[in-house]
N, CA, C and O atoms as a Tripos MOL2 file, in Angstrom:
@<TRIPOS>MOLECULE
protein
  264   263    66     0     0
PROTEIN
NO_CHARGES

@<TRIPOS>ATOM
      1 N           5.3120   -8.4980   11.0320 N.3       1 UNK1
      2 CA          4.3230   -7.4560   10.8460 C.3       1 UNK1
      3 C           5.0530   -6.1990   10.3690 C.2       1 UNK1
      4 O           5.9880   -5.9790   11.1400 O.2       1 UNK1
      5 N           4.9820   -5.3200    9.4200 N.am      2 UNK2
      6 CA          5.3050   -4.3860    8.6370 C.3       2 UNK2
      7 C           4.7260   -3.1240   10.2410 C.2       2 UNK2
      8 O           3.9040   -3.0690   11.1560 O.2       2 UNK2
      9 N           5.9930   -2.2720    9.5660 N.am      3 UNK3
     10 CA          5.4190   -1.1110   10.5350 C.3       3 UNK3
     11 C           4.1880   -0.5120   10.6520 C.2       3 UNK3
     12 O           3.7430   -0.1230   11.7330 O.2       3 UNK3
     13 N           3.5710   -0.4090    9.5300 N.am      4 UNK4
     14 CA          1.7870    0.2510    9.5810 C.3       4 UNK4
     15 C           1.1450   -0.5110   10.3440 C.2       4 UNK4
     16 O           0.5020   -0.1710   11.3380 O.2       4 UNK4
     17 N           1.3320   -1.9150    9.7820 N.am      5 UNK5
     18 CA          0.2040   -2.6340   10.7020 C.3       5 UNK5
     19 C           0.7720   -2.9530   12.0590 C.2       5 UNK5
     20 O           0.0360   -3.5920   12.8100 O.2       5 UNK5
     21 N           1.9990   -2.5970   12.5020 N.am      6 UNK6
     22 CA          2.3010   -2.4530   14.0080 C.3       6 UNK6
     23 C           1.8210   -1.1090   14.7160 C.2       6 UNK6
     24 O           1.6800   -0.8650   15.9150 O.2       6 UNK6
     25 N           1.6320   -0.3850   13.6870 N.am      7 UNK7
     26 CA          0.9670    0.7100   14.3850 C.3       7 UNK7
     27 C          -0.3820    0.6590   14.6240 C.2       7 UNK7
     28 O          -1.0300    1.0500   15.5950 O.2       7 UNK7
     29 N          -0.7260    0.1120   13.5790 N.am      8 UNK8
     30 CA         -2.4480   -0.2130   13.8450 C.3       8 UNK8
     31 C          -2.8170   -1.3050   14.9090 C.2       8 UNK8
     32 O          -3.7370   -1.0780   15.6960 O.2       8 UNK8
     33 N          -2.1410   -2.4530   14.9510 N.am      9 UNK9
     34 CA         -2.2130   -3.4220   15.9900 C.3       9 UNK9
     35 C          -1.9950   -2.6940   17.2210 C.2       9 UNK9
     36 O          -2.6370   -3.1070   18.1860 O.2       9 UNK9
     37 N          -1.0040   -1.4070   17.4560 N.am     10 UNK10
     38 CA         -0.5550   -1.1240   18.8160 C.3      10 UNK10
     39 C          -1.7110   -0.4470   19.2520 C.2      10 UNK10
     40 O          -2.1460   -0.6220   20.3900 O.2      10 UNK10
     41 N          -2.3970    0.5290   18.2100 N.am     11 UNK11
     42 CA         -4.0240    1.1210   18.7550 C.3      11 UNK11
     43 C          -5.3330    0.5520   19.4890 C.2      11 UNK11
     44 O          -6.3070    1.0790   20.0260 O.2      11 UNK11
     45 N          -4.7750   -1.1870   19.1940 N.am     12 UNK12
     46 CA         -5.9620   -1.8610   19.7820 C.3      12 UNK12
     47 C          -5.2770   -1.9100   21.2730 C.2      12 UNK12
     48 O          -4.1530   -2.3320   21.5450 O.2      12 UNK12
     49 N          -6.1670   -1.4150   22.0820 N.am     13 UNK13
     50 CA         -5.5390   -1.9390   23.5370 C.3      13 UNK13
     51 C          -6.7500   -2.9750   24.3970 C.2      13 UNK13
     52 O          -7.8020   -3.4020   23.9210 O.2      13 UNK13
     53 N          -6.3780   -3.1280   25.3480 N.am     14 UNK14
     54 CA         -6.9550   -4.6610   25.8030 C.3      14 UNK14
     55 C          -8.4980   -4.8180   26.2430 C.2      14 UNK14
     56 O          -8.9330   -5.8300   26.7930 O.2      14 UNK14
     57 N          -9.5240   -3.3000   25.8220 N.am     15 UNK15
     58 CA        -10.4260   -3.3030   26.2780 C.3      15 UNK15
     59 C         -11.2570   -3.5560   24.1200 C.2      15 UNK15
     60 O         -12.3180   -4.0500   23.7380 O.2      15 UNK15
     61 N         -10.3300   -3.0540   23.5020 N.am     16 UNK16
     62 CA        -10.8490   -3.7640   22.3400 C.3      16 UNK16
     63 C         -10.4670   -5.0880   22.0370 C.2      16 UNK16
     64 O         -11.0210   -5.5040   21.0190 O.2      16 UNK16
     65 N          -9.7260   -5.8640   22.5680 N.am     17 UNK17
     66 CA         -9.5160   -7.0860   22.5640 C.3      17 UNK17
     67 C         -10.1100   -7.8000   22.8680 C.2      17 UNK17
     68 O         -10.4160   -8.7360   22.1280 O.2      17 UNK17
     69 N         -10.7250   -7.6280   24.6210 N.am     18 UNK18
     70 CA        -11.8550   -7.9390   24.9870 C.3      18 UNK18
     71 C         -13.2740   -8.3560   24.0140 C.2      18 UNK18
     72 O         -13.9950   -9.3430   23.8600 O.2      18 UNK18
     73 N         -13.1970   -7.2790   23.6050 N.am     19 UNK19
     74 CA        -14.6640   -6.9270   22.7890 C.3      19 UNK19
     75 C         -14.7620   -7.5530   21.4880 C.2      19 UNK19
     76 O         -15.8740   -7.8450   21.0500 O.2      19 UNK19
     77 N         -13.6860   -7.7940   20.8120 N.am     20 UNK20
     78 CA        -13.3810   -8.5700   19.9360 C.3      20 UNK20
     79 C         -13.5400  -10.1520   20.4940 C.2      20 UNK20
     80 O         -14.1220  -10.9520   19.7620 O.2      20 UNK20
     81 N         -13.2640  -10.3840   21.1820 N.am     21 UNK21
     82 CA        -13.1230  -11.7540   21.8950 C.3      21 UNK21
     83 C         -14.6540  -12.5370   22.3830 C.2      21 UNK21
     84 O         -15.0690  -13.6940   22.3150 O.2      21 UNK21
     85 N         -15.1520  -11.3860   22.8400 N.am     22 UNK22
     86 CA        -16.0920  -11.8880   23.4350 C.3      22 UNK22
     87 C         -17.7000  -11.6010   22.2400 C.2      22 UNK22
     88 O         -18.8670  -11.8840   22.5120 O.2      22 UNK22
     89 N         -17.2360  -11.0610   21.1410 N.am     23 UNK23
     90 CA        -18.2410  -11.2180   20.2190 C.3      23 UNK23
     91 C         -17.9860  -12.0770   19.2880 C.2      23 UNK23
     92 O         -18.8370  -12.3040   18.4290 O.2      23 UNK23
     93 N         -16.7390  -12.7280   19.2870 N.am     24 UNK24
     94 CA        -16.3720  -14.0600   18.4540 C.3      24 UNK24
     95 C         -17.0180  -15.5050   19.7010 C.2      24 UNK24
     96 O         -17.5560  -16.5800   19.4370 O.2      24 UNK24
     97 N         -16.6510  -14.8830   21.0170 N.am     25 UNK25
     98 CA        -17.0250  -16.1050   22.1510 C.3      25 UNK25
     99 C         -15.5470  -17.2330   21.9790 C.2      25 UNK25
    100 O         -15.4140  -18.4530   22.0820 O.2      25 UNK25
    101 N         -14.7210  -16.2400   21.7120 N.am     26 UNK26
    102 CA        -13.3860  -17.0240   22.4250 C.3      26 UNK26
    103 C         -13.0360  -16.3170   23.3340 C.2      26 UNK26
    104 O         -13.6840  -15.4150   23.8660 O.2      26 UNK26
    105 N         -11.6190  -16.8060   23.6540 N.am     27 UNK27
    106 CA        -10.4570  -16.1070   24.7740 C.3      27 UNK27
    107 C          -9.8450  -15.0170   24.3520 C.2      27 UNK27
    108 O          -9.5090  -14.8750   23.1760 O.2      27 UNK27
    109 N          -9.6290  -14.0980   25.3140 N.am     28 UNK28
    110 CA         -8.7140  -12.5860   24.7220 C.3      28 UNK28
    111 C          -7.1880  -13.0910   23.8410 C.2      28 UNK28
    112 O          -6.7440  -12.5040   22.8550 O.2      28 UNK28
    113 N          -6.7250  -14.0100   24.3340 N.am     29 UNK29
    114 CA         -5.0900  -14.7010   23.2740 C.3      29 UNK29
    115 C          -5.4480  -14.9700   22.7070 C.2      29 UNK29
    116 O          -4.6110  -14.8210   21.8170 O.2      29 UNK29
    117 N          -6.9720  -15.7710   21.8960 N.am     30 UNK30
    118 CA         -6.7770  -16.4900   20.8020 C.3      30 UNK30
    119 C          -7.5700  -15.0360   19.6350 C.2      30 UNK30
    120 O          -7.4240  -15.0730   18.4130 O.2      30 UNK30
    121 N          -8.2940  -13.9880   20.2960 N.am     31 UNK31
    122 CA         -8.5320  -12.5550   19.7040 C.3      31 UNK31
    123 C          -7.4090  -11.5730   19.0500 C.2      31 UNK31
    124 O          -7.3570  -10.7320   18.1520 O.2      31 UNK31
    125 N          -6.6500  -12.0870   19.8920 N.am     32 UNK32
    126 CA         -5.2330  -11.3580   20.2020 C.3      32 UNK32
    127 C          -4.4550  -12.2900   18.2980 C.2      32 UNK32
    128 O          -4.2720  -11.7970   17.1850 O.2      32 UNK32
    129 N          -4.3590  -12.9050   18.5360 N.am     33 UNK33
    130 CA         -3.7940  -13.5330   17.6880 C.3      33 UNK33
    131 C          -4.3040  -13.6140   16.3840 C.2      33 UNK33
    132 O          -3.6060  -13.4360   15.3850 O.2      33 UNK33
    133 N          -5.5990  -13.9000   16.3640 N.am     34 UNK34
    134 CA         -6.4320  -13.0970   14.7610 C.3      34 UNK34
    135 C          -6.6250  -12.2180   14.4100 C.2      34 UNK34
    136 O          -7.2450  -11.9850   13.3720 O.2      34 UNK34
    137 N          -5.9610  -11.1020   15.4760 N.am     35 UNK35
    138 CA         -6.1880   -9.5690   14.7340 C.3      35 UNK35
    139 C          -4.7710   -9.6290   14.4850 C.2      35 UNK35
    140 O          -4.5340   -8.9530   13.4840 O.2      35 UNK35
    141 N          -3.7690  -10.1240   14.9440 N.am     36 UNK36
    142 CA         -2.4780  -10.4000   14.4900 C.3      36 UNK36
    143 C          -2.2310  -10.8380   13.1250 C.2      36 UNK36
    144 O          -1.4980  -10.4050   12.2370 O.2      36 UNK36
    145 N          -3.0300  -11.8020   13.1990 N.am     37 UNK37
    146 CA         -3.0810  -12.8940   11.3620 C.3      37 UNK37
    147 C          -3.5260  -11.9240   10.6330 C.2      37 UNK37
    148 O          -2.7650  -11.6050    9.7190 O.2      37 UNK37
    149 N          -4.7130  -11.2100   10.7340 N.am     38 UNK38
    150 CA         -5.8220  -10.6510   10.0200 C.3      38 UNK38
    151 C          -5.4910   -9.4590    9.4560 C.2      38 UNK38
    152 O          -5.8590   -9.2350    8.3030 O.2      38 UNK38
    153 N          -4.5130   -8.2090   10.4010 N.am     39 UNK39
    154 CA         -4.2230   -7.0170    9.8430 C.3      39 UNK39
    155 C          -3.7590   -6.7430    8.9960 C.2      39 UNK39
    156 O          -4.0120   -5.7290    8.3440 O.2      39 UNK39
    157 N          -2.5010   -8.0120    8.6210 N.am     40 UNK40
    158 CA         -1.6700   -8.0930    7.0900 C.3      40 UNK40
    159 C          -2.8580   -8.2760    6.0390 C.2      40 UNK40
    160 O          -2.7330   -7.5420    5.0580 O.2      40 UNK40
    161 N          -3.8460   -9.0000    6.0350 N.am     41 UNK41
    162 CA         -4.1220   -9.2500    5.0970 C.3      41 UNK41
    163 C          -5.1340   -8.1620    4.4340 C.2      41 UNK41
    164 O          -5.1320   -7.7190    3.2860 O.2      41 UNK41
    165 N          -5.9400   -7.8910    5.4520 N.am     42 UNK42
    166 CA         -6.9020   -6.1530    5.4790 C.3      42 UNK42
    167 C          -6.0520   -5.2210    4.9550 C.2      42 UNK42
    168 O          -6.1760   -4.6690    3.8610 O.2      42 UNK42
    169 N          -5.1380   -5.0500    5.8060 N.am     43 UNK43
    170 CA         -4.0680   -3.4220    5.2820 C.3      43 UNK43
    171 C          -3.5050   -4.1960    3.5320 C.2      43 UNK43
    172 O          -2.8610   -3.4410    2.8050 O.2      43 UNK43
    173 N          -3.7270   -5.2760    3.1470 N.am     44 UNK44
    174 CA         -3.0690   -5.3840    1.7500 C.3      44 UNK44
    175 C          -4.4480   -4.8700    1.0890 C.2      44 UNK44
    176 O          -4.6430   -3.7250    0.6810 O.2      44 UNK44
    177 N          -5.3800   -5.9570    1.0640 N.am     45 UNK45
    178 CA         -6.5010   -5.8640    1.0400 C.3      45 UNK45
    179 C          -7.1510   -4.3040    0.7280 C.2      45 UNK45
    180 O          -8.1670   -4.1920    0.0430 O.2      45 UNK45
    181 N          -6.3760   -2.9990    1.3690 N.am     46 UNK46
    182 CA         -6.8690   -1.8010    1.2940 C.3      46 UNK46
    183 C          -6.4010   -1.5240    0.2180 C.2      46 UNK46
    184 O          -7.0600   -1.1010   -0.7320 O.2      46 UNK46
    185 N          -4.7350   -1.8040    0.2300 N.am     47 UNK47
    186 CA         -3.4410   -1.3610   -0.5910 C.3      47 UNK47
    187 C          -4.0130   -1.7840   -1.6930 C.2      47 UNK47
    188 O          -4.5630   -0.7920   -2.1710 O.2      47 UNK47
    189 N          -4.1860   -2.6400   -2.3270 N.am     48 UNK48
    190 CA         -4.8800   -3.1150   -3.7800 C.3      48 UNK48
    191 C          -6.5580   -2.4180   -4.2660 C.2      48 UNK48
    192 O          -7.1230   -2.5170   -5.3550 O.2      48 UNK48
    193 N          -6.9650   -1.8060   -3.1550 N.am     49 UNK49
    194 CA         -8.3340   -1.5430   -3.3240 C.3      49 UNK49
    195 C          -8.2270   -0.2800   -3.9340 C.2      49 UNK49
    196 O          -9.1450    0.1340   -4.6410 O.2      49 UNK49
    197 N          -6.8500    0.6050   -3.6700 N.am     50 UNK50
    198 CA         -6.5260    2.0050   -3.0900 C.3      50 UNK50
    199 C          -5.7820    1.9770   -4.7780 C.2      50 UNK50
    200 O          -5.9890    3.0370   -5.3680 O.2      50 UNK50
    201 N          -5.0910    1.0870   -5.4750 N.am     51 UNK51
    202 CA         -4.6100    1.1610   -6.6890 C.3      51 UNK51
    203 C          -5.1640    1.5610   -7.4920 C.2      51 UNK51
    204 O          -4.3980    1.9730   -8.3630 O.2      51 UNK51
    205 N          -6.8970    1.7860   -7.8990 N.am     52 UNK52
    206 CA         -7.4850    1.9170   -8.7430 C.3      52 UNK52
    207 C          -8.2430    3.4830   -8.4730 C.2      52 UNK52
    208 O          -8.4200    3.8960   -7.3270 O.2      52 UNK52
    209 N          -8.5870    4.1450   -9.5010 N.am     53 UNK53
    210 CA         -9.3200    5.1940   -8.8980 C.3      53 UNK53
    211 C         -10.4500    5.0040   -8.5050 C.2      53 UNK53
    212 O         -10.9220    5.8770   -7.7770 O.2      53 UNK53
    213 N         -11.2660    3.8450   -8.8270 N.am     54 UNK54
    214 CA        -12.4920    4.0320   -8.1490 C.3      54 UNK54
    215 C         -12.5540    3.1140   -6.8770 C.2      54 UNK54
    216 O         -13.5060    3.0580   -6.0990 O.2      54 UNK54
    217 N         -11.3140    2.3630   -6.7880 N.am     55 UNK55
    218 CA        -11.0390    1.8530   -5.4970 C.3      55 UNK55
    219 C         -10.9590    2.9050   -4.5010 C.2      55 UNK55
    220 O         -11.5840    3.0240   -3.4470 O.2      55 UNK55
    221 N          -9.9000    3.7910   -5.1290 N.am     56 UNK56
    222 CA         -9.9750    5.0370   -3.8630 C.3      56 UNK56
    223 C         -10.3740    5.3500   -3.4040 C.2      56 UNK56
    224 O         -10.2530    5.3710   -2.1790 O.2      56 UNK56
    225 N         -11.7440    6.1900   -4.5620 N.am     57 UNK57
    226 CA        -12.6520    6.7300   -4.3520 C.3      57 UNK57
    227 C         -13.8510    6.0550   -3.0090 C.2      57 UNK57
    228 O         -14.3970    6.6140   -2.0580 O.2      57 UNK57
    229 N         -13.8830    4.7890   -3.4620 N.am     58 UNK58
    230 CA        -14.7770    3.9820   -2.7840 C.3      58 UNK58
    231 C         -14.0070    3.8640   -1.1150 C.2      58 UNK58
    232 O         -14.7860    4.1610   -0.2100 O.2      58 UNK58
    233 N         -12.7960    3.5230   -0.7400 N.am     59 UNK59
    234 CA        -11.9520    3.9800    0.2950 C.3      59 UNK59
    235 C         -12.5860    4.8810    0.9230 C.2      59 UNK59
    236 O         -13.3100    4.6410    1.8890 O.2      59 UNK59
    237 N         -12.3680    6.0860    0.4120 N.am     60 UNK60
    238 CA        -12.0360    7.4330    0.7950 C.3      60 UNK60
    239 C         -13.6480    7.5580    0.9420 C.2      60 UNK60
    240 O         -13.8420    7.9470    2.0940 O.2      60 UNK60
    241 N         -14.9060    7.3920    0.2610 N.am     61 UNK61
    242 CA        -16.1980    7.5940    1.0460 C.3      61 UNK61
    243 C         -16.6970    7.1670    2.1550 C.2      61 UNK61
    244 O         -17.2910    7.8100    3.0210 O.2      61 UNK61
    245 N         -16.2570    5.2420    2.0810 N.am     62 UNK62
    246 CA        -16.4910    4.9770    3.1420 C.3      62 UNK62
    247 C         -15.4400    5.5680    4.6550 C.2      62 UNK62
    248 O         -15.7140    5.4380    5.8480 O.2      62 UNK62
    249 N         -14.1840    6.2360    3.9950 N.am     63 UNK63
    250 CA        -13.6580    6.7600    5.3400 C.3      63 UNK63
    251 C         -14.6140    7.9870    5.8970 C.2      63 UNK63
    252 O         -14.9060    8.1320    7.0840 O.2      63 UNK63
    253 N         -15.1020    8.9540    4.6780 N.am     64 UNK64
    254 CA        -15.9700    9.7630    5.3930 C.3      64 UNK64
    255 C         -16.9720    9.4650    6.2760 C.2      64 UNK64
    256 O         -17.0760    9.8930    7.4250 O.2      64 UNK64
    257 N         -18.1470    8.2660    5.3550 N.am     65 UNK65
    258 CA        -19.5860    8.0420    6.4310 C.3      65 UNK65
    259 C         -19.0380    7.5210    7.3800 C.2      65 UNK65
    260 O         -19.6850    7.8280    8.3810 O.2      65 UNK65
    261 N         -17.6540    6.4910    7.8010 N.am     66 UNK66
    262 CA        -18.0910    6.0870    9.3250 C.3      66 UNK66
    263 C         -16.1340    7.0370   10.0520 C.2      66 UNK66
    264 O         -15.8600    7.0450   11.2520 O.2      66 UNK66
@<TRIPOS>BOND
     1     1     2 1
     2     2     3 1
     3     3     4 2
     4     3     5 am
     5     5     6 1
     6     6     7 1
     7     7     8 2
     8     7     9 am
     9     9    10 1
    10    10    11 1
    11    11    12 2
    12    11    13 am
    13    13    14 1
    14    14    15 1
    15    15    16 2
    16    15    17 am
    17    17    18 1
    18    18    19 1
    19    19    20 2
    20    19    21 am
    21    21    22 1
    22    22    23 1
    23    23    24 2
    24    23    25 am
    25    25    26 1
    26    26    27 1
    27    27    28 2
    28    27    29 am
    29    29    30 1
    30    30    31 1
    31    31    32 2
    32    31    33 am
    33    33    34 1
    34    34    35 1
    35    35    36 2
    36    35    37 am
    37    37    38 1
    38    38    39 1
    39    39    40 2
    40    39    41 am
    41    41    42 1
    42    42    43 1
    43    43    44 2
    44    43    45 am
    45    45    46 1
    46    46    47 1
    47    47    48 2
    48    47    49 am
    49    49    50 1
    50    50    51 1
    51    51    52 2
    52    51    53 am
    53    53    54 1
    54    54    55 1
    55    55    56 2
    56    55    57 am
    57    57    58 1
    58    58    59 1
    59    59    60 2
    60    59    61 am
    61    61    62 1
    62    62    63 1
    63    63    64 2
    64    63    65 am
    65    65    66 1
    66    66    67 1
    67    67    68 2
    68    67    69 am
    69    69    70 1
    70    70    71 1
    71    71    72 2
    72    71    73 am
    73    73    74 1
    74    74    75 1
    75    75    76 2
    76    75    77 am
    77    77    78 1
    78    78    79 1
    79    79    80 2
    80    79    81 am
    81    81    82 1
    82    82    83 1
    83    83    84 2
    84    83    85 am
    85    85    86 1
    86    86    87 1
    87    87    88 2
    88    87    89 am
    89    89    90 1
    90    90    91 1
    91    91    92 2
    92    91    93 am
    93    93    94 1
    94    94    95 1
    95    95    96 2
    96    95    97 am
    97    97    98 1
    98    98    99 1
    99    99   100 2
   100    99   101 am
   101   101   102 1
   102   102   103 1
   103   103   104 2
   104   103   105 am
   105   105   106 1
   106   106   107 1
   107   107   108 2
   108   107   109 am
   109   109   110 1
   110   110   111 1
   111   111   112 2
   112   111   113 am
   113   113   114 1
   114   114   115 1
   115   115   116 2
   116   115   117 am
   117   117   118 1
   118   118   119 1
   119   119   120 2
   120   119   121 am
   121   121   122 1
   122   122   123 1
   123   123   124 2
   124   123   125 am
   125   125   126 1
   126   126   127 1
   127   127   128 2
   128   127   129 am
   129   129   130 1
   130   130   131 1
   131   131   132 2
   132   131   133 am
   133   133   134 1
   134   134   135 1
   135   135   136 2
   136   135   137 am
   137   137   138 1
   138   138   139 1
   139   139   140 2
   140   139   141 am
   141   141   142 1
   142   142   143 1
   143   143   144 2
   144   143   145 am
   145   145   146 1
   146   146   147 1
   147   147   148 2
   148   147   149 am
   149   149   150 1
   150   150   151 1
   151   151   152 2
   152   151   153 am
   153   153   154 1
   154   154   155 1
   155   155   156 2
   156   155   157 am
   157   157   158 1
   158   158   159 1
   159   159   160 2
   160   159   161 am
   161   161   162 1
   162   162   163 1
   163   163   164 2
   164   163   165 am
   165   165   166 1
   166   166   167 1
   167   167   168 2
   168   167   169 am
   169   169   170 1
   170   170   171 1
   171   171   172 2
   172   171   173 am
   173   173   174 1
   174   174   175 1
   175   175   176 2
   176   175   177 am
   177   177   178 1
   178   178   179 1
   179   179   180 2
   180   179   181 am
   181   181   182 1
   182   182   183 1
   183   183   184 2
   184   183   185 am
   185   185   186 1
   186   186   187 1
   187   187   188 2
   188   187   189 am
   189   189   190 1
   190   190   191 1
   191   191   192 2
   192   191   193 am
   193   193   194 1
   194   194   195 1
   195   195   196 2
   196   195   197 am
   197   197   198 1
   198   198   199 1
   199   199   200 2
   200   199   201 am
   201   201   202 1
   202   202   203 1
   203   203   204 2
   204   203   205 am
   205   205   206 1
   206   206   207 1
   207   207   208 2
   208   207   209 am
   209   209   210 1
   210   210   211 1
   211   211   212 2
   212   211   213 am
   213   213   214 1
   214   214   215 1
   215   215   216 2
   216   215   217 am
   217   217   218 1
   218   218   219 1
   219   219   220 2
   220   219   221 am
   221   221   222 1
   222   222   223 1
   223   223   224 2
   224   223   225 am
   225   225   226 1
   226   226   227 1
   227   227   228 2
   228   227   229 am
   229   229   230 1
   230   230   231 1
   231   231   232 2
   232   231   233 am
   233   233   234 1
   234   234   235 1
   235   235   236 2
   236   235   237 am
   237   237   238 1
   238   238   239 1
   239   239   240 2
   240   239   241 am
   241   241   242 1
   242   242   243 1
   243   243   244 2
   244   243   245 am
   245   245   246 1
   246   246   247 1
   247   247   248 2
   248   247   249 am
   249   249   250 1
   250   250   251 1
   251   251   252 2
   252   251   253 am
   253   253   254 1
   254   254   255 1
   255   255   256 2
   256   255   257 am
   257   257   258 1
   258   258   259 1
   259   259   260 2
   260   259   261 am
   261   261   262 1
   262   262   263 1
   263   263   264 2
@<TRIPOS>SUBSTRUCTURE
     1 UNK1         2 RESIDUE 1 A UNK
     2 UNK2         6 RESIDUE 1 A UNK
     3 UNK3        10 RESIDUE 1 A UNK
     4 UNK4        14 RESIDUE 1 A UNK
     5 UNK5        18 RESIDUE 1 A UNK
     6 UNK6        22 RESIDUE 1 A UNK
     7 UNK7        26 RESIDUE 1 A UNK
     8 UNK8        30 RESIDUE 1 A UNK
     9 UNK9        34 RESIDUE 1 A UNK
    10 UNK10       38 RESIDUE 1 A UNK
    11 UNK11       42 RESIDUE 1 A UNK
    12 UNK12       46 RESIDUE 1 A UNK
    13 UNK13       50 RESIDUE 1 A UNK
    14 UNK14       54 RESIDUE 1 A UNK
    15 UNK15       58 RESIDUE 1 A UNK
    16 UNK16       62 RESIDUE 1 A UNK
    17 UNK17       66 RESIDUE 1 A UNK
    18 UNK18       70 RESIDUE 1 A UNK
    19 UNK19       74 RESIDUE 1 A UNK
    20 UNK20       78 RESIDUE 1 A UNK
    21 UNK21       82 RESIDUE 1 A UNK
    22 UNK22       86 RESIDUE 1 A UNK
    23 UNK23       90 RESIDUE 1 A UNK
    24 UNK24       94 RESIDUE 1 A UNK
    25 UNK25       98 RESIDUE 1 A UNK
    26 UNK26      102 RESIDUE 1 A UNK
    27 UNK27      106 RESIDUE 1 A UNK
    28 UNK28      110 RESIDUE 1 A UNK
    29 UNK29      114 RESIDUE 1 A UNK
    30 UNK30      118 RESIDUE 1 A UNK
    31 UNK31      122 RESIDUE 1 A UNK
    32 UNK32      126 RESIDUE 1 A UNK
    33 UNK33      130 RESIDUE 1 A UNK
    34 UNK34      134 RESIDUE 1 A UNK
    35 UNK35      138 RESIDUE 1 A UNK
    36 UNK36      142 RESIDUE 1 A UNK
    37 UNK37      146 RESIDUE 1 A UNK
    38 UNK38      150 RESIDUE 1 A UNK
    39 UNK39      154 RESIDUE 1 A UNK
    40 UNK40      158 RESIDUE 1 A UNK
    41 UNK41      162 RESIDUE 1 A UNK
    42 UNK42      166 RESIDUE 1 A UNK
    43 UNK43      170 RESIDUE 1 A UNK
    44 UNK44      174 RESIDUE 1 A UNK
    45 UNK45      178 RESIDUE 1 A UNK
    46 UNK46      182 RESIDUE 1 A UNK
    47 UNK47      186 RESIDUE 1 A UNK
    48 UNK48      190 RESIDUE 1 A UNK
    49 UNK49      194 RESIDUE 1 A UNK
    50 UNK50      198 RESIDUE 1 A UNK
    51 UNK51      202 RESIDUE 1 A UNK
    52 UNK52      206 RESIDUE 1 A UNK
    53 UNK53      210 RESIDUE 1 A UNK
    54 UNK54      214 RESIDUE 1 A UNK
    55 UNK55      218 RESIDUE 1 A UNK
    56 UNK56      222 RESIDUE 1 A UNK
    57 UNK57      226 RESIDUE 1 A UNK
    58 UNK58      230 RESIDUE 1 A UNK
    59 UNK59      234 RESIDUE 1 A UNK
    60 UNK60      238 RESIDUE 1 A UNK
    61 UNK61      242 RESIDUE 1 A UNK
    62 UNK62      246 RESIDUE 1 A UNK
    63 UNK63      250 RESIDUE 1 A UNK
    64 UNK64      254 RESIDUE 1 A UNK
    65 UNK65      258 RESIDUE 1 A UNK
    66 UNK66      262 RESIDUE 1 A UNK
């Protein structure tokens, strides 16, 4: 895991894990472990979105509304 997304993984603590877990209707380890798989591919996923200007743009609004 690249440092960003260790930083972002370290923000989830075990009451969003929970919550993650239990709206998929698995176990908190196997939650635990797809936000593990999953963050590399999202944080690239941004990184390529973020290359274009109207990727940015589109980024950067939806960071405002939520």
């Amino acid at each position: 895991m690249s440092d960003l997304t260790s930083s972002v993984f370290a923000q989830l603590d075990q009451s969003h894990i929970e919550s993650i877990a239990q709206q998929l209707g698995i176990d908190p380890s196997q939650a635990s472990d797809a936000v593990q798989q999953a963050l590399p591919l999202l944080m690239g996923g941004l990184a390529r979105n973020a290359t274009s200007p109207q990727g940015a743009a589109a980024l950067h609004s939806a960071l405002e509304r939520d």
